[in-house]
C-alpha positions as CSV (number, residue, x, y, z in Angstrom):
1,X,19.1,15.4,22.5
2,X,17.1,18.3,24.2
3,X,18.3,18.5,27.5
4,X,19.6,16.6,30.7
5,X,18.6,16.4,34.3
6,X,20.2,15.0,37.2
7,X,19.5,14.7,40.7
8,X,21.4,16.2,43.2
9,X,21.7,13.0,45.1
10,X,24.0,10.4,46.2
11,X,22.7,8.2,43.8
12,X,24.3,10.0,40.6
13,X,20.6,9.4,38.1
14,X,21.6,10.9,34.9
15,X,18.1,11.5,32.5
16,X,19.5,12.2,28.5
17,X,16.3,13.6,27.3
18,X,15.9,12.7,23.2
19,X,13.3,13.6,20.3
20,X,12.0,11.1,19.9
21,X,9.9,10.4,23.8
22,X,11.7,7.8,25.0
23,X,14.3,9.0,27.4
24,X,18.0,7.4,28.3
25,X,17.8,7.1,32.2
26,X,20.8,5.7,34.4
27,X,22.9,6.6,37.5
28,X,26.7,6.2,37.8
29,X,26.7,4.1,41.2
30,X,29.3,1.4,41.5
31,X,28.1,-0.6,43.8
32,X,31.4,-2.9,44.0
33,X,33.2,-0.2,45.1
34,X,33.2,0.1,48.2
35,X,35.9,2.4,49.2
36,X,35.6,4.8,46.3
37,X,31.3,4.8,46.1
38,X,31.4,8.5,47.0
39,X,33.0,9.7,43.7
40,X,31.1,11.8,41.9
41,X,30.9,11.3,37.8
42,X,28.1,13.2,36.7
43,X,29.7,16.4,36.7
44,X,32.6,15.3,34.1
45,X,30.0,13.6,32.3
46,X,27.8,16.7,32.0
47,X,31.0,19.0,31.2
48,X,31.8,16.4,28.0
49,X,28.1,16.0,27.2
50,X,27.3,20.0,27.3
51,X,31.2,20.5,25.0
52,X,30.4,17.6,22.5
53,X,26.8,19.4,22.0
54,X,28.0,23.0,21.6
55,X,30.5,21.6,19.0
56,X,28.0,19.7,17.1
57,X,24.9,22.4,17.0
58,X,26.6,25.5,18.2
59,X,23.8,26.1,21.1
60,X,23.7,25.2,24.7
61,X,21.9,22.5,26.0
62,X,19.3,22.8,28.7
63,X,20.7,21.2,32.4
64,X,18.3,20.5,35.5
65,X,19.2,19.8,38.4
66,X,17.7,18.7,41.7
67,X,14.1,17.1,42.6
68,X,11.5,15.9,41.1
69,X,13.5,14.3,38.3
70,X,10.8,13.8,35.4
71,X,11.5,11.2,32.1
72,X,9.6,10.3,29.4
73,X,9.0,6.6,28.4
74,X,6.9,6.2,25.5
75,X,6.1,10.1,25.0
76,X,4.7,9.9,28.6
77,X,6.0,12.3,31.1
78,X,7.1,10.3,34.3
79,X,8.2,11.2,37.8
80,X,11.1,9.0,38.8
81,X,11.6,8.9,42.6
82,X,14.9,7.4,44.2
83,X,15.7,5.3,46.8
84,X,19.9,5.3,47.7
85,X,20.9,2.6,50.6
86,X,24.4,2.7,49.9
87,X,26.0,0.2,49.8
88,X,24.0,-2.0,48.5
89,X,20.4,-1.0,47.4
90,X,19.3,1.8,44.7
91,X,15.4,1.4,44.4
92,X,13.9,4.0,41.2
93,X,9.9,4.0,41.2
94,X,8.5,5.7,37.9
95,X,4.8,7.2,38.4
């Protein structure tokens, strides 16, 4: 792992940057949820993620936060854009 980003949008997108170019990408919206869809988990994930690292390779690990959130899929640096119509709709476009 070599870093994580997250948006700092309703839609909770989660990038796990990794060695090897291919990038773990997901958000943390349940969308059958209805009454509790404005919980936030990415910042207790990022607080366990960022302690398990520090444990395991006694460095920090690099967090960004906000827009543009950039990935890599097959060692090739893309832009993710995201769309959020809560309930129902999350649409992410890769460029």
């Amino acid at each position: 792992m070599t870093g994580i980003s997250i948006s700092s949008g309703l839609d909770q997108l989660v990038v796990i940057h990794l060695n090897d170019g291919n990038d773990f990408l997901f958000s943390l919206v349940n969308l059958k949820d209805n009454q509790n869809s404005n919980i936030n988990r990415v910042g207790e994930l990022v607080a366990v993620l960022l302690h398990q690292y520090y444990l395991l390779q006694k460095r920090e690990l690099k967090v960004k936060v906000g827009e543009p959130v950039f990935c890599k899929l097959g060692k090739k640096d893309k832009k993710v854009d995201i769309e959020f119509n809560a309930p129902s709709v999350i649409s992410i476009t890769m460029n």
